[in-house]
N, C-alpha and C positions, 0 to 999 in steps of 0.2 A: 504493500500500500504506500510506503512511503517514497518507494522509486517512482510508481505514479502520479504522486503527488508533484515527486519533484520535473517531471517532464512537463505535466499541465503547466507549470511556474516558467519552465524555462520557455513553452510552445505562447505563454503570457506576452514574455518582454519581447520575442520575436515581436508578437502581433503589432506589439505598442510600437516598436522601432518601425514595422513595414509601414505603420499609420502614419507616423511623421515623413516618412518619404515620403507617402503619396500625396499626403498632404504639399510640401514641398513642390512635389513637382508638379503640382494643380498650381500651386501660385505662380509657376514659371510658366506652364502654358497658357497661361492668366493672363501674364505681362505681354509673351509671346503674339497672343492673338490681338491684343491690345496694341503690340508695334506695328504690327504689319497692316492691322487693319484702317488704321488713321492718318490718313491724310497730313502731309508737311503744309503748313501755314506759313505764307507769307508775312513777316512784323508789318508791311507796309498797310495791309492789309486786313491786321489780327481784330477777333474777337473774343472777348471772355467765353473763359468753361476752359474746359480740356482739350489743350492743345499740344502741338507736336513742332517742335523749331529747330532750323542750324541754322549756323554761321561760326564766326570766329569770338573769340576769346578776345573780349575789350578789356583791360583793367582799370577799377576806376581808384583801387591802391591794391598795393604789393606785399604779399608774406616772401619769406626765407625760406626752403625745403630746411630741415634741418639736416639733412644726412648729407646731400649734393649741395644744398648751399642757391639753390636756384631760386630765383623768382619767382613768383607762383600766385594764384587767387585760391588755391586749396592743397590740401598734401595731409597725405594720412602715412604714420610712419610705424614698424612693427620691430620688437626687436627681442630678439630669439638668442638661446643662452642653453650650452650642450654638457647634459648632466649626465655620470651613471646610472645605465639602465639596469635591468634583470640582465644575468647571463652575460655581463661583462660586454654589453652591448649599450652605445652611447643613446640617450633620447634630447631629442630639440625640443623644449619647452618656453614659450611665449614667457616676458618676465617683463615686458613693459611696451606700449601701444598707445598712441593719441592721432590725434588730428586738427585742423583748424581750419576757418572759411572766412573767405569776406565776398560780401556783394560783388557784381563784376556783373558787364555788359556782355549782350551777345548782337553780331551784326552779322545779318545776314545778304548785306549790301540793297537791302530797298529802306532798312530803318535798324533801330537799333532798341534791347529789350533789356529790363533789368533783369538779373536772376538771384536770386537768395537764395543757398545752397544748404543751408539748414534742412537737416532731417530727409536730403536727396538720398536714394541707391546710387552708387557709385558704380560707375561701370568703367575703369578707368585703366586702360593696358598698358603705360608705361610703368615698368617697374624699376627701379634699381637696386641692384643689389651688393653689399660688402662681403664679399664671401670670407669665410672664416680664415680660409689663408690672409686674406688682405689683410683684415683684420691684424691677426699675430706678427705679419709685417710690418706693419703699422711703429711709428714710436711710441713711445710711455705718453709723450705730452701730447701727440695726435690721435692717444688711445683716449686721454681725460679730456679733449676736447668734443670728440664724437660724441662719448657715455652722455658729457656733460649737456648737448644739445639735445640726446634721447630723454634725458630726466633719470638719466642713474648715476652713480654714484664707485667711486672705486675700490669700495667694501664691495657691492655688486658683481661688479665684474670679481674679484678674488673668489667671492662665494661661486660665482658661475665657472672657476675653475679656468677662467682666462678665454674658454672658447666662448665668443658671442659673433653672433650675424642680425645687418642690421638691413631694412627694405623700405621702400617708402613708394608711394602713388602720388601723383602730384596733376594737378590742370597749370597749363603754365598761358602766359597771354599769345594769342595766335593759335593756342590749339583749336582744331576743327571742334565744335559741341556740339553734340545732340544731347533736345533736353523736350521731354515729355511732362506735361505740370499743368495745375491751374494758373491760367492768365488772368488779371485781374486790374484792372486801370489802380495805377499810385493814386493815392489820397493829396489832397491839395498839401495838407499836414502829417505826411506821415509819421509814424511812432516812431521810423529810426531815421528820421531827420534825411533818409536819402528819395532825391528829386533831380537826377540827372536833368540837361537841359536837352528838350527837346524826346525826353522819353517817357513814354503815356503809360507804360504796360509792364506787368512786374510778373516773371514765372515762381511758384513757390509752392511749397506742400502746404493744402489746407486740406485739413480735417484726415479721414481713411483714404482721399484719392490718391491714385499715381502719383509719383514722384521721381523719374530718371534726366541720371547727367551723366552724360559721357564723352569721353576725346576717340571713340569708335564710330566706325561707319552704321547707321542702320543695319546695313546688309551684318555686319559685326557683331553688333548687339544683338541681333535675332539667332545667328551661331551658336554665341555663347550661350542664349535661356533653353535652346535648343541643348546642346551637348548637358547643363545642365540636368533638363529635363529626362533625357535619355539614361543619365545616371545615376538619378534617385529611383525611377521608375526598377534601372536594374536591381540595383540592390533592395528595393520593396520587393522584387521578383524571387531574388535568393531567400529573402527572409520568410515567404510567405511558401514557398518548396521547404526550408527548416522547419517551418508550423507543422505543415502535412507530413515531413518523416516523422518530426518527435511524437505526433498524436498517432502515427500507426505506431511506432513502438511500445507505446504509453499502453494501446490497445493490445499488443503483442503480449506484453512481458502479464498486463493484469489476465489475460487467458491463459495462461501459464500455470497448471497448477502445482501449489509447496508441496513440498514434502512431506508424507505421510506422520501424522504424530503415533508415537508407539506408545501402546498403554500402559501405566508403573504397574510394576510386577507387586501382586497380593503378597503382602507379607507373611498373611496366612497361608498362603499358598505353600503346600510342600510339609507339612508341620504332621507328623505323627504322634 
C-alpha cells in the first residue's frame, strides 16, 4: 500500500508540472497569435487601444550598461557565481540580477511615440557575455570594479570561490523596436512630468493587457514564442507519458498479491 501511495504522489507532481507547461505554452500561443494577427500602425497615423509599432530607438536620456559600459535606455544585467555540486561536479547559480529603464522615443519616420518600458516583456537578443575565463583574467582592481557595478561585493566573489560570469541585455538608441502596448494620448499634465514636443501618444502597460519590446524582427519575435511554445508543450508531453507509466505501475504492483501469512504454530499443539 505504501509503494502505491507513493506513485499516486509522484504520478501528482508530474501532473502539476505538465499543468504549468501547458499552461505556459497557452500564454505563448496567446502572444503568438496576438503578433501575427495585428496589424503594424503607423505613429502618423495612430489611435488609442492596442497597438502594434517600429521604428528606431530615440533617446530622450541615457543609462550606462553596467557590465559593457554602453549607452542604453534599458539593460537588465545577471550574474552567475560557480559553486560545488553533488558528485564533485561544479553548478552555476544566479547570486545577483537587476535592471533599469527610462522613457525613450520611438520613430518610425512618419512621427514619433513615447514608450514607458515599465513592467514590458523583454524580448531582447543582444547578449553579452564575460565568460568565466575572462573573468579570472581579469585584474584584482578590474575584478572590484565589474562586482562593484553588479552590486556585489568582494566577500562575494571569495564566497563564490572566485569563479563568476557576468550577462547583460540592453536597448541601446538606434536599435530597431518592436513594441506591442496600449496607446494612449499624454495628458496635458502628466504625472511624470514627461511631454516631449511634438509627441501626442505614449505606448505602456495598462492594467492585464499586452505589453512587448523588442530590438527583434517581428518575423523574430514570433520564432522565439514559437520555439518557446514547442518546448513547454514537449516537456508537458514527457511528463504527462510519466503520469501514464507511474499509474500502470501503481496499478501493477497493487495487483500483485503478498505473501502468504503463515499461521503461529498452537503451543498446545504436540503436548502429551
Amino acid at each position: 500500500m505504501t509503494a502505491v501511495l507513493l506513485c499516486y504522489g509522484v504520478a501528482l507532481v508530474l501532473a502539476v508540472v505538465a499543468a504549468a507547461y501547458v499552461f505556459e505554452a497557452l500564454e505563448f500561443h496567446r502572444r503568438y497569435r496576438l503578433i501575427s494577427l495585428l496589424p503594424t500602425s503607423t505613429i502618423s497615423s495612430l489611435q488609442e487601444g492596442l497597438r502594434e509599432i517600429k521604428g528606431r530607438i530615440v533617446p530622450l536620456s541615457l543609462l550606462k550598461a553596467p557590465l559593457t559600459q554602453r549607452p542604453c535606455v534599458y539593460h537588465q544585467f545577471r550574474v552567475d557565481a560557480k559553486y560545488p555540486g553533488l558528485r564533485k561536479k561544479d553548478v552555476w547559480k544566479t547570486i545577483n540580477s537587476g535592471g533599469e529603464g527610462v522613457p525613450f522615443l520611438v520613430d518610425d519616420g512618419s512621427g514619433r511615440i513615447l514608450v514607458s518600458p515599465e513592467g514590458a516583456v523583454m524580448e531582447v537578443e543582444d547578449e553579452k557575455l564575460l565568460s568565466t575565463d575572462g573573468y579570472e583574467r581579469a585584474t584584482p582592481e578590474a575584478r572590484l570594479e565589474i562586482l562593484g557595478r553588479m552590486g556585489l561585493s568582494a566577500a562575494e566573489e571569495r564566497e563564490a570561490l572566485g569563479r563568476i560570469r557576468c550577462g547583460e541585455i540592453l536597448l541601446a538608441p538606434g536599435d530597431m523596436m518592436y513594441a506591442l502596448g496600449q496607446v494612449s494620448k499624454i495628458a496635458d499634465q502628466p504625472e511624470d512630468g514627461l511631454r516631449p514636443e511634438g509627441v501626442k501618444f505614449v505606448v505602456r502597460r495598462a492594467g492585464l493587457s499586452e505589453f512587448v519590446l523588442s530590438n527583434r524582427s517581428e518575423r523574430a519575435v514570433l520564432e522565439v514564442l514559437a520555439e518557446r511554445r514547442s518546448y513547454n508543450l514537449l516537456i508537458a508531453g514527457i511528463c504527462g507519458v510519466a503520469v501514464a507509466v507511474v499509474l500502470v505501475f501503481s496499478l501493477f504492483i497493487s495487483s500483485v498479491p503478498g505473501d502468504p501469512v503463515e499461521p503461529l504454530p498452537d503451543p498446545l499443539h504436540g503436548r502429551r
